[in-house]
N, C-alpha and C positions, 0 to 999 in steps of 0.2 A: 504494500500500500504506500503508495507516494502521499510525504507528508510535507508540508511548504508553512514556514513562517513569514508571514507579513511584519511588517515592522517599519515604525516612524526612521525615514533614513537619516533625518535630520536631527532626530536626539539622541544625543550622548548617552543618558541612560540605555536607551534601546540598543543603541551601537553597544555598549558594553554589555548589552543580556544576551546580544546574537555571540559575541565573542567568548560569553561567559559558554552557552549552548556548544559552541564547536568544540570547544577544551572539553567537555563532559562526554560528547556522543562520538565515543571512538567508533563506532557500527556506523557512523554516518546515516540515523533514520532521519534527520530532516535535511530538506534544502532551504533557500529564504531567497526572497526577493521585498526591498523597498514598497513601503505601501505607493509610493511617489513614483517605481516605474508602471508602465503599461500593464504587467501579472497582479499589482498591487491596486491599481487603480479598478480595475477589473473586479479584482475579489471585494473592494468595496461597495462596486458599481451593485454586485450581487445579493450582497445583505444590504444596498439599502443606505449605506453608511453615508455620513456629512462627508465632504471632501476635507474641510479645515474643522477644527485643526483632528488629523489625521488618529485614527484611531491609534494605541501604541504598538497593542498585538492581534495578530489575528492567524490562527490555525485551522489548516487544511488538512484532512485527513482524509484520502480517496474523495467522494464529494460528499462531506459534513465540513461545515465553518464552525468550529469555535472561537469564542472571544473572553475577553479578560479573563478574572482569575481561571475559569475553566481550562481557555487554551491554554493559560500559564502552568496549570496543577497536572494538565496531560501533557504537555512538554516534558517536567519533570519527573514524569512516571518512566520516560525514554534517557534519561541520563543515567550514567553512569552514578555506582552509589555513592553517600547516602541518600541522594536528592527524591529517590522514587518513596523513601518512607512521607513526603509530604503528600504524597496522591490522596489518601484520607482523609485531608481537610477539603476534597470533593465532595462529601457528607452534608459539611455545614452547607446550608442552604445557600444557592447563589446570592443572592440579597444584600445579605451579611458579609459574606468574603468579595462582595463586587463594591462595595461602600470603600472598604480599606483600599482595594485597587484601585478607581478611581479616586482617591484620596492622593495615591502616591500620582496617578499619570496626570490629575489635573493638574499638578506643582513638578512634574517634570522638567519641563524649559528651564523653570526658575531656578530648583536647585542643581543641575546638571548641566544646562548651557544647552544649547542650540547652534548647530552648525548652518553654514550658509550654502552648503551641497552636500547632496546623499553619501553615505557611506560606500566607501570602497573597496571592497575586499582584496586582501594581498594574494598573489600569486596562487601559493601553498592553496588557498581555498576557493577562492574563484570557479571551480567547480563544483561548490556547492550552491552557488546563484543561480536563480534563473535569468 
């Protein structure tokens, strides 16, 4: 099953949770692409999404979207350990664990910065973009 991470290319936070994501999934279960390229644009066009400001995450799994905390708690069910022991807190109701995530992505820019063009992927991984 082809799994795709969307992602703000322009925050830093995000740039640092895709970098965090590669160092973990030695099996290489995701690829990512910029919510900001055309794969990204697309996948918002699909849910529906605002264009600005850019949703942070968003997960593709064969064709199911997931978003916020979900997409983020099934991400880390595919890392390398200990990250999959948080897949459990999928329990607590979305509600609740999407309050704290939006909490953090609405104050993203501010404490993390904002870049003025999408993220770049080095060599080494560029094969994992779409």
């Amino acid at each position: 099953m082809e799994r795709v991470i969307f992602f703000d290319g322009l925050c830093n936070f995000c740039s640092f949770w895709v970098r965090f994501v590669i160092r973990r999934d030695p099996k290489g279960h995701f690829r990512f692409a910029p919510l900001q390229s055309p794969a990204g644009r697309e996948a918002a066009r699909v849910l529906a999404l605002p264009e600005e400001p850019p949703v942070s995450v968003i997960l593709k799994e064969g064709d199911r979207y997931y978003l916020r905390s979900t997409a983020t708690l099934r991400i880390l069910r595919h890392l390398a350990w200990p990250w999959p022991l948080l897949y459990p807190f999928l329990l607590i109701p979305a509600p609740v664990r999407d309050f704290l995530y939006s909490f953090v992505a609405g104050n993203r820019y501010r404490w993390f910065g904002k870049e003025s063009s999408c993220f770049t992927p080095t060599p080494e991984i560029r094969n994992r973009f779409l």
